[in-house]
C-alpha positions, 0 to 999 in steps of 0.5 A: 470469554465469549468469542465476537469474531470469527477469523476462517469466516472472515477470511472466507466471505471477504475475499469471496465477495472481493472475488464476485467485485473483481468479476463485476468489473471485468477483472480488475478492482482497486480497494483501498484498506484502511488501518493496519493489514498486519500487527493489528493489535489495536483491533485484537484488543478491542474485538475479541477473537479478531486475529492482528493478521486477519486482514493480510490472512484475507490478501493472502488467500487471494495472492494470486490475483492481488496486485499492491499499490502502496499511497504515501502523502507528499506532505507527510513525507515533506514532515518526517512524519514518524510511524509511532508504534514503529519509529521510522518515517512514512517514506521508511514505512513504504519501502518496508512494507514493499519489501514485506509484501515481496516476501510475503509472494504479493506483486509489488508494483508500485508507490503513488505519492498523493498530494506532490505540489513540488514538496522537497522532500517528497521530489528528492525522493522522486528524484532518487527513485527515478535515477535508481536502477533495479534489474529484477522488479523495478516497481515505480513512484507515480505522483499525483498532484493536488491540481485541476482534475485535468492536470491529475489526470495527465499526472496520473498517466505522465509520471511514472518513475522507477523505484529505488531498489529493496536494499536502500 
């Protein structure tokens, strides 16, 4: 079978050119990555010679000037929504995913919760967050609400809460 993706070649011009957009914005760059960063086995299949680790390969080689902000949707905590492949509920999924990015020598620093309009589910995990206390990293649960731009934007800069420790 003839190989379609080169993994090495991937790995080294992604995080070159994600290197050369840090630089042009003065240091800093949020990119947003859609699907799966580990155990992608979706992609595996349909692309010959893609690794289900290309991307997080990728993040690892730039380890040292990564910082990881994990977005859960308020609503999908509000329905329990269940990772399939998993099992476990998106809320689950977050803390997972932090405690595997630790391990893995990622900065941490956070969970937005996108969409908050005062969800139930999405505030008691807010809640819980904010009275948690963690004397080693103690990343936050930030909100953001689905008001005016305005009102998001003091959101955004109002409401960061501690994060619940890694053992929960």
């Amino acid at each position: 079978m003839r190989i379609g993706f080169d993994n090495d070649k991937y790995i080294a011009l992604q995080a070159e050119h994600i290197r050369n957009r840090i630089n042009q914005f003065g240091g800093k760059l949020y990119l947003e990555f859609g699907g799966k960063l580990f155990d992608d086995y979706h992609a595996a299949r349909v692309l010959p010679g893609f690794e289900p680790d290309s991307k997080i390969r990728m993040l690892k080689s730039l380890a040292d000037e990564v910082e990881i902000i994990i977005a859960i949707n308020a609503n999908d905590i509000e329905k329990s929504k269940v990772r399939g492949d998993l099992g476990i509920t998106y809320d689950e999924d977050v803390l997972r995913l932090m405690d595997i990015f630790r391990s893995m020598g990622f900065a941490t620093s956070g969970v937005v919760i996108t969409h908050y309009a005062n969800q139930p589910s999405a505030g008691a995990l807010k809640a819980w967050a904010s009275k948690a206390t963690c004397t080693t990293l103690s990343p936050a649960i930030r909100t953001t609400s689905t008001a005016s731009s305005a009102k998001r934007a003091t959101a955004r800069t109002n409401t960061w809460k501690r994060r619940a420790p890694s053992w929960w």
